[in-house]
C-alpha positions as CSV (number, residue, x, y, z in Angstrom):
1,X,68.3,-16.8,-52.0
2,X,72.0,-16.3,-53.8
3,X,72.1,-12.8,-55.6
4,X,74.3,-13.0,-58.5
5,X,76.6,-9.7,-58.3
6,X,78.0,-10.0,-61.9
7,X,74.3,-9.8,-63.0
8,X,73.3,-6.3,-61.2
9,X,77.1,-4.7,-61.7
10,X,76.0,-5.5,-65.8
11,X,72.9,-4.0,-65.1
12,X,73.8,-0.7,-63.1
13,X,76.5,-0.3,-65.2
14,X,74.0,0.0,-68.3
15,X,71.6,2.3,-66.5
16,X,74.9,4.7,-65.4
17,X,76.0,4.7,-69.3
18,X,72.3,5.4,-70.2
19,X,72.4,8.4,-67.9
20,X,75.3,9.9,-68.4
21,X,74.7,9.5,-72.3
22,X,71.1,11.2,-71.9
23,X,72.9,14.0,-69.7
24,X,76.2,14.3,-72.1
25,X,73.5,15.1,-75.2
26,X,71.5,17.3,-72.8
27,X,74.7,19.5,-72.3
28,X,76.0,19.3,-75.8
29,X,72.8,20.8,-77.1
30,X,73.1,23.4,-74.4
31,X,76.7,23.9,-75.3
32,X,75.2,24.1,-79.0
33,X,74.8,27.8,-79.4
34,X,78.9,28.1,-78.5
35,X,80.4,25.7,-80.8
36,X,78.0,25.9,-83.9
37,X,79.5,28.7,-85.2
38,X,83.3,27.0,-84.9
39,X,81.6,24.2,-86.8
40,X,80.1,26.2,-89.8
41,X,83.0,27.7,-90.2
42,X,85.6,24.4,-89.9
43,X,83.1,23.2,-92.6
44,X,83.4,26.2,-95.0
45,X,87.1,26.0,-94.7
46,X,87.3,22.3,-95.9
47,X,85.2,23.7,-98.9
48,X,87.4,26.6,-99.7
49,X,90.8,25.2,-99.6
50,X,91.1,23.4,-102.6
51,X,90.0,26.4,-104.2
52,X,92.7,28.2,-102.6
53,X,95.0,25.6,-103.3
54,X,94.2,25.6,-107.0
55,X,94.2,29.0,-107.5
56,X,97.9,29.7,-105.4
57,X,99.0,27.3,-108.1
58,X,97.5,28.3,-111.3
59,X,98.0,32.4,-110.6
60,X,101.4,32.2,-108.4
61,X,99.9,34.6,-105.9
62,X,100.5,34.4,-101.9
63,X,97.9,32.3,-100.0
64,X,96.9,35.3,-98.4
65,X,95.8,37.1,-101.8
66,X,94.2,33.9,-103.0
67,X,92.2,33.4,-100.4
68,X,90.8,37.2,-100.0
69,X,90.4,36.6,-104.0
70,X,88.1,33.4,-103.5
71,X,86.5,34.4,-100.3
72,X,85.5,37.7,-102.4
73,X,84.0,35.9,-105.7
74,X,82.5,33.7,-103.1
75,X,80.8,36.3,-101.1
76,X,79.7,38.2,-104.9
77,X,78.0,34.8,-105.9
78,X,76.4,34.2,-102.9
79,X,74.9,38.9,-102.4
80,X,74.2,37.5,-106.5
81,X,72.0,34.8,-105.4
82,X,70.2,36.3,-102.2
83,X,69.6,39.7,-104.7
84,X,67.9,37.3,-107.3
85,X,66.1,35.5,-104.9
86,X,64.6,39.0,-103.4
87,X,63.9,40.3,-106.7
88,X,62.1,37.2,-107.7
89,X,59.9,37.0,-105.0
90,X,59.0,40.6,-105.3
91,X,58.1,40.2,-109.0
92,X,56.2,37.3,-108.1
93,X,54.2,39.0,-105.0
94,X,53.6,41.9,-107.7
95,X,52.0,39.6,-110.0
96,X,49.8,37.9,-107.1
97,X,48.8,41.4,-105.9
98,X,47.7,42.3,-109.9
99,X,45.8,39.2,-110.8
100,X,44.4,38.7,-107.1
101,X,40.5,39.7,-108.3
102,X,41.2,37.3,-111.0
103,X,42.0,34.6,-108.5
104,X,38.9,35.6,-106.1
105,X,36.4,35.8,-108.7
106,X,37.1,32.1,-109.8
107,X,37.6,30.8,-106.9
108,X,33.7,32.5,-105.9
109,X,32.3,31.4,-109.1
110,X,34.0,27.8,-108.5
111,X,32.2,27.6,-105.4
112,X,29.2,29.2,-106.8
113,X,29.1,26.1,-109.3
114,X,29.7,23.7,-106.5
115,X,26.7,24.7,-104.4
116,X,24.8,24.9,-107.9
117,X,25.4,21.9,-108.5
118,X,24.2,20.4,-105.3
119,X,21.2,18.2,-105.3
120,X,19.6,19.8,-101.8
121,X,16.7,17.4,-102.6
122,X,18.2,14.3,-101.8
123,X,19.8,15.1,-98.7
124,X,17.1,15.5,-95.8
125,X,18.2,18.8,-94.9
126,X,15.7,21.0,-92.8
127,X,13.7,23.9,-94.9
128,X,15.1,26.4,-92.9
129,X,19.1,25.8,-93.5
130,X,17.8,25.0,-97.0
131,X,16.4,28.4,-97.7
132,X,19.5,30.4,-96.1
133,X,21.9,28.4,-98.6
């Protein structure tokens, strides 16, 4: 019986890349928690700079102002939208909370209706379950 080396050195070489692959993903999800943050912010940077760019150019101010300028309206939009958001879904949860009776009542007469509506007669159904319906 000939064993054909280049055959199994293919092979184990596929099962090594498939293990140290699982492993590398194991230990960058692991890792996740410490570079996560470095990779919000890299991404909010990219967004910003053009801003900063455009408005160093338009207004002639130092980067430095600019960008405390744009990370400042940025920061005012975003408090603008998490405000709205809160005050929205308070409103809302108000209005639930007011009309909730409303809501139970048709939901119980909608039910009501339902089992009303039910022809019990032609569905063998014993006497007993009958009655306590």
């Amino acid at each position: 019986m000939v064993i054909d080396m280049g055959y199994w050195t293919k092979v184990i070489r596929k099962i090594l890349l498939l293990v140290i692959s699982f492993v590398a993903i194991l230990i960058g999800f692991k890792l996740a928690i410490y570079y996560v943050p470095f990779l919000i912010g890299f991404i909010i940077s990219l967004i910003i700079e053009p801003i900063i760019r455009r408005v160093v150019n338009k207004t002639k101010l130092n980067r430095k102002t600019s960008a405390i300028i744009v990370l400042l309206f940025i920061f005012a939009i975003l408090l603008g939208l998490i405000i709205w958001c809160i005050i929205t879904m308070v409103t809302e949860a108000s209005n639930l909370l007011q009309n909730l009776n409303i809501y139970i009542e048709r939901v119980y007469n909608q039910i009501q209706q339902y089992i009303d509506n039910l022809e019990v007669n032609k569905i063998d159904i014993p006497a007993q379950v009958v009655r306590n319906i």
